[in-house]
C-alpha positions as CSV (number, residue, x, y, z in Angstrom):
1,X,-10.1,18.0,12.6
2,X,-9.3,16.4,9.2
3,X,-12.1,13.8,9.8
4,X,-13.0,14.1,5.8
5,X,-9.1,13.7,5.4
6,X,-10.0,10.2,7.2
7,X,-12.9,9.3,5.4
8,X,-11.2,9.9,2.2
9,X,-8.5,7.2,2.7
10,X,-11.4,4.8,3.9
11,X,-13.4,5.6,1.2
12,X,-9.5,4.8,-1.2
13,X,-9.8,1.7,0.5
14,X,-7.0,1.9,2.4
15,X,-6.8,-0.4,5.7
16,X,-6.6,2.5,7.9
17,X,-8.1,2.8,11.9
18,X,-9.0,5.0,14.0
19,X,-6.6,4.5,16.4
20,X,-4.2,5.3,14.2
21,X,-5.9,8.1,12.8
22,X,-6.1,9.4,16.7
23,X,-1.9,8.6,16.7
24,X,-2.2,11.3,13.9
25,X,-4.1,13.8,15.9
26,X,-1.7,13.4,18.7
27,X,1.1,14.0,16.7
28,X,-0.2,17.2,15.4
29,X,-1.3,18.2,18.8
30,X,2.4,17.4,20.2
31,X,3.6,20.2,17.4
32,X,5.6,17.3,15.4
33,X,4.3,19.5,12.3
34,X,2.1,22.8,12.6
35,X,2.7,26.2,13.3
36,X,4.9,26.3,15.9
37,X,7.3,23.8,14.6
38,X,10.2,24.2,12.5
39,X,8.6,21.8,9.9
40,X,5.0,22.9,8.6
41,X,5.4,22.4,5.4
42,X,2.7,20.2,3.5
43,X,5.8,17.7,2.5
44,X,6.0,17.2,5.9
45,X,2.4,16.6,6.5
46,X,2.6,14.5,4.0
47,X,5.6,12.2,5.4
48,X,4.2,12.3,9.4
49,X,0.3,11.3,8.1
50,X,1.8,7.7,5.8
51,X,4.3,7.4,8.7
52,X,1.3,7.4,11.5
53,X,-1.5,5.6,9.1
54,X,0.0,3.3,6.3
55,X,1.7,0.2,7.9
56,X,2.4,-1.0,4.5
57,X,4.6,0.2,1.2
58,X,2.3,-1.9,-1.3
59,X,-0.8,0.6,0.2
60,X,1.7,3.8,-0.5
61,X,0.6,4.4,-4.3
62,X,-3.0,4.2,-3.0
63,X,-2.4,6.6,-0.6
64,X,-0.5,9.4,-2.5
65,X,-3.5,9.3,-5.0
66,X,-5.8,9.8,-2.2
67,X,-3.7,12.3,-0.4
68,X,-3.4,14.2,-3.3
69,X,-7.2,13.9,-4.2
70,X,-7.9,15.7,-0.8
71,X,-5.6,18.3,-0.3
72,X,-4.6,19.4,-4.0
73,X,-3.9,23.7,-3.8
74,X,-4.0,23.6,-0.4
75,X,-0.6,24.5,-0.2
76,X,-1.2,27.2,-2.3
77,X,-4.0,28.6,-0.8
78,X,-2.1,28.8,2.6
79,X,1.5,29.7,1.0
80,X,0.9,32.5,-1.5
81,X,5.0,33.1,-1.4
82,X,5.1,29.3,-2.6
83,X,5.8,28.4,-5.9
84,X,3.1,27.0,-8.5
85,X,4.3,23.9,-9.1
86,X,4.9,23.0,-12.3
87,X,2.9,19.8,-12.8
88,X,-0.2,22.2,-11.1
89,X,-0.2,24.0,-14.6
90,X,-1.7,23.8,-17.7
91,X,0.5,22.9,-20.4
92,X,1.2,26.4,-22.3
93,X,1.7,24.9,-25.7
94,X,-1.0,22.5,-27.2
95,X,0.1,21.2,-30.5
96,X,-2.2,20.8,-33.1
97,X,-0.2,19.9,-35.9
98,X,-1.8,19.0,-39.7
99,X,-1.3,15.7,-40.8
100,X,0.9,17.5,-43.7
101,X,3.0,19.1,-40.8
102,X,3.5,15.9,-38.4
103,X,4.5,14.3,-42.2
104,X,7.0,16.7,-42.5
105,X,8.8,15.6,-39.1
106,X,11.5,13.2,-40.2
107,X,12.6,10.5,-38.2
108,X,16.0,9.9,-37.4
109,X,18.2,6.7,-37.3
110,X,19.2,5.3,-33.7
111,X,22.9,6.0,-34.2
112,X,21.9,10.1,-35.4
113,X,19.2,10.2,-32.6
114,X,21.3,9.2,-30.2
115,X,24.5,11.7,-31.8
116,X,22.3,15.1,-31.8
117,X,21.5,14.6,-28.5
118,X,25.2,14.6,-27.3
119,X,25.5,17.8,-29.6
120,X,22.1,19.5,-28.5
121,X,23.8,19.1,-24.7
122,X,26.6,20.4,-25.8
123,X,25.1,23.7,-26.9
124,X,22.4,24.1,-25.0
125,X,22.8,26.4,-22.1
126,X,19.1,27.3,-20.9
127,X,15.5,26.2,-21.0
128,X,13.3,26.3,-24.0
129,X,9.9,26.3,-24.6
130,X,8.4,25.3,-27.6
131,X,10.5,25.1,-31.3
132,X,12.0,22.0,-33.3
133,X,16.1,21.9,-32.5
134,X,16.6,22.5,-28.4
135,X,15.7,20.5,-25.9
136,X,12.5,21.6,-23.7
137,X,8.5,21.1,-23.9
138,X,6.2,21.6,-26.5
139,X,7.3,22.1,-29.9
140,X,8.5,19.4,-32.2
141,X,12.3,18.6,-31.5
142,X,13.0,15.0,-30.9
143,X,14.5,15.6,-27.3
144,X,12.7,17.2,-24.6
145,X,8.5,16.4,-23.4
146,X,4.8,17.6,-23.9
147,X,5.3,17.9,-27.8
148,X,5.0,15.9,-31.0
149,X,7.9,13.7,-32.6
150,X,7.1,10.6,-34.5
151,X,10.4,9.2,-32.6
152,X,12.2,11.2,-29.9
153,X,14.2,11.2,-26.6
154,X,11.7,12.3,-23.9
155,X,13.7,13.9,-21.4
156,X,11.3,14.2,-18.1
157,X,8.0,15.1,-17.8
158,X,4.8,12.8,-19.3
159,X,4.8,11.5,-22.8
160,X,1.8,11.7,-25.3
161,X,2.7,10.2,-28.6
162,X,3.7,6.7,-27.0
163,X,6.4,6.7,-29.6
164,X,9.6,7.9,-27.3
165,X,12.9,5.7,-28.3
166,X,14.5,6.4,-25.1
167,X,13.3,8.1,-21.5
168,X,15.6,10.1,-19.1
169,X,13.6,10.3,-16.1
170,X,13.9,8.4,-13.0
171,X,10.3,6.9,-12.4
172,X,8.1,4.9,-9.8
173,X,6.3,2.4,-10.7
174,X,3.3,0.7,-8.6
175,X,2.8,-2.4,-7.7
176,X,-0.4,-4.1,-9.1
177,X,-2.5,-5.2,-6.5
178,X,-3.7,-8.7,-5.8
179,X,-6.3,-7.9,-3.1
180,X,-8.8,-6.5,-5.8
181,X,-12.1,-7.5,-5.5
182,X,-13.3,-8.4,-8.8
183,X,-16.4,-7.1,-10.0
184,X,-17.4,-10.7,-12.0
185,X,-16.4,-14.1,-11.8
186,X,-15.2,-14.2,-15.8
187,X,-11.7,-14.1,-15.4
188,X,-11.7,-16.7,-13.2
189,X,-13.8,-19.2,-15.2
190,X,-11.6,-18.4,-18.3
191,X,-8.7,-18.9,-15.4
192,X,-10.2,-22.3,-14.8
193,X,-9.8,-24.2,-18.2
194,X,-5.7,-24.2,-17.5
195,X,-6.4,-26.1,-14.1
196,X,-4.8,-29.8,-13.3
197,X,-5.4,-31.1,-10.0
198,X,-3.5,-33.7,-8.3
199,X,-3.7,-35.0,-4.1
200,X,0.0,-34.4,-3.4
201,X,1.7,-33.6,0.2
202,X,0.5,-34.9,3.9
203,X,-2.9,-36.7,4.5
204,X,-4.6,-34.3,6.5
205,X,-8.0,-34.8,4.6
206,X,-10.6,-37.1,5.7
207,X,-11.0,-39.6,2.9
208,X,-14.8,-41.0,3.5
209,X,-15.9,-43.6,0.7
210,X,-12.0,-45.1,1.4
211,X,-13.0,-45.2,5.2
212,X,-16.4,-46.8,4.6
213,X,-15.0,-49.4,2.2
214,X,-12.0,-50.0,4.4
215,X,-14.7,-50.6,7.8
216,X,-16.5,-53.2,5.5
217,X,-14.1,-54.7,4.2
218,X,-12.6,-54.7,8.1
219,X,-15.3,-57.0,9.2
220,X,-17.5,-53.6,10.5
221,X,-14.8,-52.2,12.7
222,X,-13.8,-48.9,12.1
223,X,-10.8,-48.2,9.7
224,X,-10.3,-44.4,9.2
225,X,-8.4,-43.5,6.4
226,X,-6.7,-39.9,5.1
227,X,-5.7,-38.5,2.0
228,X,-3.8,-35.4,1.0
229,X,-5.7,-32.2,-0.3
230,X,-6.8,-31.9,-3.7
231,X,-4.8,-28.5,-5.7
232,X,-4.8,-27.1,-8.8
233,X,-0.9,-28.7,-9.7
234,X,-0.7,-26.3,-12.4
235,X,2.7,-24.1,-11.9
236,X,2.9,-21.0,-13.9
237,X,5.4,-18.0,-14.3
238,X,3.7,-14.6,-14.8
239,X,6.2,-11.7,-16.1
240,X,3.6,-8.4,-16.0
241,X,4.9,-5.0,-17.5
242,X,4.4,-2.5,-15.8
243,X,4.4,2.1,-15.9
244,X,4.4,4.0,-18.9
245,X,1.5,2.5,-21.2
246,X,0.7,0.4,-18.7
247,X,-0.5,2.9,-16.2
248,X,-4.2,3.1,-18.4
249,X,-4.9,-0.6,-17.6
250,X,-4.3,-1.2,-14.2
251,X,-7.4,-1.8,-13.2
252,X,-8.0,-4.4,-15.2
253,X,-4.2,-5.7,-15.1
254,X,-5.0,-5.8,-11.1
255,X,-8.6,-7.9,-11.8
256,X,-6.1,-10.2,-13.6
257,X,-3.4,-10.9,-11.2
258,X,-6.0,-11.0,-8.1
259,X,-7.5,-14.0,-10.2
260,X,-4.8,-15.8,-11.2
261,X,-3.3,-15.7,-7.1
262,X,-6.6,-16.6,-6.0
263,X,-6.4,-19.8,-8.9
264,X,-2.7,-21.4,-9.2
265,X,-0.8,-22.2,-6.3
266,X,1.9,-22.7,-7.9
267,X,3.0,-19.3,-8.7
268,X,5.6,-17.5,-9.6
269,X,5.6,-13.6,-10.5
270,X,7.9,-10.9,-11.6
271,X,7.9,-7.0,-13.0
272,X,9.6,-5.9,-16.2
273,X,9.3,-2.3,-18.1
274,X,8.3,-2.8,-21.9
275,X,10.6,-5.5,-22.9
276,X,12.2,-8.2,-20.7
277,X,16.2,-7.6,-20.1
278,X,18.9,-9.3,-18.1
279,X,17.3,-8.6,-15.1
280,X,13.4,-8.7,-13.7
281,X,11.8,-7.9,-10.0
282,X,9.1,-8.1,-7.5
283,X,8.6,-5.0,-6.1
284,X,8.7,-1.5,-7.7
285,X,10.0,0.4,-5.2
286,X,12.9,-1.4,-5.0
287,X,13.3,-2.5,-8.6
288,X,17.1,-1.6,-9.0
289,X,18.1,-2.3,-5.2
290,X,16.5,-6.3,-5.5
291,X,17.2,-7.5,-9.0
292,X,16.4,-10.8,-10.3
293,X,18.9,-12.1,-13.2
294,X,16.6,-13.2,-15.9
295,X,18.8,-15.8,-16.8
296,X,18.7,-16.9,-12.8
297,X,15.3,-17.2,-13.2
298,X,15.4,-19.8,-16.0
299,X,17.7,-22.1,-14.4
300,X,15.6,-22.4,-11.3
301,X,12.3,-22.2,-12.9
302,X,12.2,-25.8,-15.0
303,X,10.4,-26.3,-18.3
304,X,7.4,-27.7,-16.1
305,X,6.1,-24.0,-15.7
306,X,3.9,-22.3,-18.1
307,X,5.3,-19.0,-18.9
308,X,2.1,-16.1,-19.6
309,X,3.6,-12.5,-20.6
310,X,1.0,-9.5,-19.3
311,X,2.1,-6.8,-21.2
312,X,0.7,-4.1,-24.1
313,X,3.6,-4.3,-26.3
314,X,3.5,-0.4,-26.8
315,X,7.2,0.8,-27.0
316,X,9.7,2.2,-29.3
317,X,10.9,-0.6,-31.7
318,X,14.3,0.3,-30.6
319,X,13.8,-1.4,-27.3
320,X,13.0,-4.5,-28.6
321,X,15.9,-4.3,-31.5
322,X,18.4,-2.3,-30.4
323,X,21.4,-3.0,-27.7
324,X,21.1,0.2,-25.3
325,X,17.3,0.3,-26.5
326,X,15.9,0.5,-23.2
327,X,14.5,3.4,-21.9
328,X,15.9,2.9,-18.6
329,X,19.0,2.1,-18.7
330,X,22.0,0.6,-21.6
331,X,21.3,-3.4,-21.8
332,X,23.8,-5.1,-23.5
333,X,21.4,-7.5,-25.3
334,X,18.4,-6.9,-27.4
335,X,15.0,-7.5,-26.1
336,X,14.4,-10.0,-28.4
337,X,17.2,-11.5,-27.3
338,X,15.7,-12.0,-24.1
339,X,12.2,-13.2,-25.2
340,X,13.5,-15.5,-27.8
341,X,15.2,-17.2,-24.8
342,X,12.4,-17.2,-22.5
343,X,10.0,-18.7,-25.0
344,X,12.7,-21.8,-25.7
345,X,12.8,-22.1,-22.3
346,X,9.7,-22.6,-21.4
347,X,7.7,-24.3,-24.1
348,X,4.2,-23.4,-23.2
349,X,3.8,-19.6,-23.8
350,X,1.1,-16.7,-24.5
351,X,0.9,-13.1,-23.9
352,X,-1.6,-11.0,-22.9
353,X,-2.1,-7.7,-24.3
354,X,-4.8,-5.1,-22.6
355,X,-4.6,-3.0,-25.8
356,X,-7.8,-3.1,-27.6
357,X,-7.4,-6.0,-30.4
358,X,-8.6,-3.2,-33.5
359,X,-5.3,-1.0,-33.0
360,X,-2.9,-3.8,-32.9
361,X,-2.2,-3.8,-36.6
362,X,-0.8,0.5,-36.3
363,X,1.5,-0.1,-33.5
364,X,5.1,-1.4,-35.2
365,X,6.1,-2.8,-31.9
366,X,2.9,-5.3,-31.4
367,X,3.4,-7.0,-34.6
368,X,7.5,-7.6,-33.9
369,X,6.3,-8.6,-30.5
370,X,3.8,-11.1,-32.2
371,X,6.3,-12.7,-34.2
372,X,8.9,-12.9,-31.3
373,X,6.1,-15.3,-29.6
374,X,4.9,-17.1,-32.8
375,X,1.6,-15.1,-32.8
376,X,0.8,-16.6,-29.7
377,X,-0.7,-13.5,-28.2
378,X,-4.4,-12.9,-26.8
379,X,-6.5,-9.9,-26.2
380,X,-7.4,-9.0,-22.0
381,X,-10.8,-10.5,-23.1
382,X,-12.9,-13.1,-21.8
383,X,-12.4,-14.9,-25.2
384,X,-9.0,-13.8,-25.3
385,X,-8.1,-15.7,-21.7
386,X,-9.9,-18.7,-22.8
387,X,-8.1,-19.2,-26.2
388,X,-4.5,-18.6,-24.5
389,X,-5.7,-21.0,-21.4
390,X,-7.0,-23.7,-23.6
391,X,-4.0,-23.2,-26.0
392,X,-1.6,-23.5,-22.6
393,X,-3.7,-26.4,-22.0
394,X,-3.0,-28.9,-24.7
């Protein structure tokens, strides 16, 4: 029973046993979910099987991927009183506007945006589907999801233009993981130019050409002498974006971080959505429960550390302009605000951007972003690395 349920998470990678796949079985057996429980509802499956087989949250994302991989429409095939759920559907609408009709979509200030949206609340007493003034899917108003505005409000549900100035819709983000095996060695030879080593700490290494000079010069009697361990001395503080865009270049995001753990010892890492803010964290789950002040985290990281940005730049310009320009929530300071001071602080700078190098010249926000770091930004290339680790270098 549910042995390809097992070999599915193995196969996700997912550190799980078979003991505690056998804890699972019990558990079903013992009725803690099933048929003649008061719980048998696939949510519940769902809740007892991570409880009895993931002993870790950073494994959870992986999980729910390969959880849903395996049993997707099961609980529709058992449940036929169930609702479909919505995100099991295919989208009703599909837009496919003229480039004469997508001109004809004006785009509206931040102050009027953010005004006929009040209104539209206002008035607005039902769903809609489709259209260009309420706010619903499809269609081509500026508020809603699953449609086409040059510069909108997207108000739940995925977005598609990349081009939303604001997003109402609580969302979880996954940690990028730095267990990845990396399929070539190239990030971490591009990794390697940036290194500095230096023997600092205890002398718990045997130093030998110091021992054999010492016995000689010791008249042949034997002098053993130590040394501390030779590391990489280099300290550097990573800030990585993270959802939204971001989600199509996790993989390669994940190759980067694994390298760059497994190369500085010195590190020091923290999450931000889009633009940087007032505050910054280091894990996703628990990004609004465990803050980090970004001003905090200048004062007690000195000028010493090389700061590196991981991010695609992709956003509304509004949340790098604008006061209340996140999507998440209303900062009090512009994002550039906030990078301007970050690059000051720290002196030696780059960003990395995973967005292919040929479309950086049609996305608005790249190019401020660019001139907020002095151009100092690299492609996720092999040659990009090594230009932004020799330029950190000098």
């Amino acid at each position: 029973m549910l042995i390809d349920f097992f070999y599915t998470l193995r196969a996700a990678k997912l550190p799980v046993s078979v003991k505690e796949f056998l804890m699972l079985l019990e558990a079903m057996e013992a009725n803690v979910v099933g048929p003649q429980s008061d719980a048998c509802s696939m949510d519940d499956f769902y809740y007892l099987s991570r409880t009895a087989l993931i002993k870790d949250e950073k494994h959870f994302d992986k999980f729910d991927k390969a959880f849903g991989a395996y049993f997707k429409g099961v609980e529709m095939l058992t449940d036929f009183a169930a609702d479909v759920p919505m995100e099991w559907l295919k989208k009703i609408l599909e837009n496919e506007l003229t480039p004469e009709q997508k001109a004809a979509i004006q785009k509206m200030g931040w102050d009027e945006l953010m005004e006929t949206l009040k209104k539209r609340l206002e008035e607005q007493k039902e769903r809609h589907e489709g259209g260009s003034k309420w706010i619903g899917t499809g269609g081509t108003s500026p508020f809603g999801n699953g449609g086409y505005n040059p510069q909108g409000i997207r108000i739940g549900g995925k977005g598609g233009n990349k081009s939303a100035v604001k997003v109402w819709d609580q969302r979880a983000y996954q940690d990028y993981d730095d267990s990845i095996e990396l399929g070539t060695r190239n990030i971490k030879v591009a990794l390697r130019r940036l290194r500095r080593f230096a023997r600092e700490g205890a002398e718990d290494e045997f130093d030998l050409d110091n021992t054999i000079r010492s016995t000689a010069a010791n008249a042949g009697y034997l002098d053993i002498k130590m040394r501390p361990e030779r590391h990489n001395n280099v300290k550097l503080l990573l800030l990585m974006d993270v959802g939204g865009t971001m989600d199509e270049h996790v993989s390669r995001v994940e190759e980067l971080f694994s390298a760059v753990k497994g190369e500085f010892k010195h590190l020091e890492f923290f999450y931000f959505h889009n633009c940087v803010y007032d505050f910054l964290w280091k894990n996703n789950r628990r990004r609004f429960a465990e803050k980090f002040d970004t001003w905090d985290v200048i004062r007690k990281y000195n000028k010493d550390h090389k700061l590196v940005f991981v991010g695609d730049a992709t956003m509304s310009p509004y949340e790098i302009l604008q006061p209340g320009g996140s999507v998440e929530y209303n900062n009090e300071e512009a994002g550039a605000e906030w990078i301007q001071r970050l690059t000051h602080a720290y002196p030696k700078f780059a960003w990395i951007n995973p967005e292919p190098l040929g479309v950086w010249q049609y996305r608005q926000s790249i190019s401020i972003i660019q001139q907020l770091v002095s151009n100092r930004m690299f492609p996720l290339t092999l040659k990009g690395l090594e230009d932004a680790m020799r330029m950190l270098s000098k």
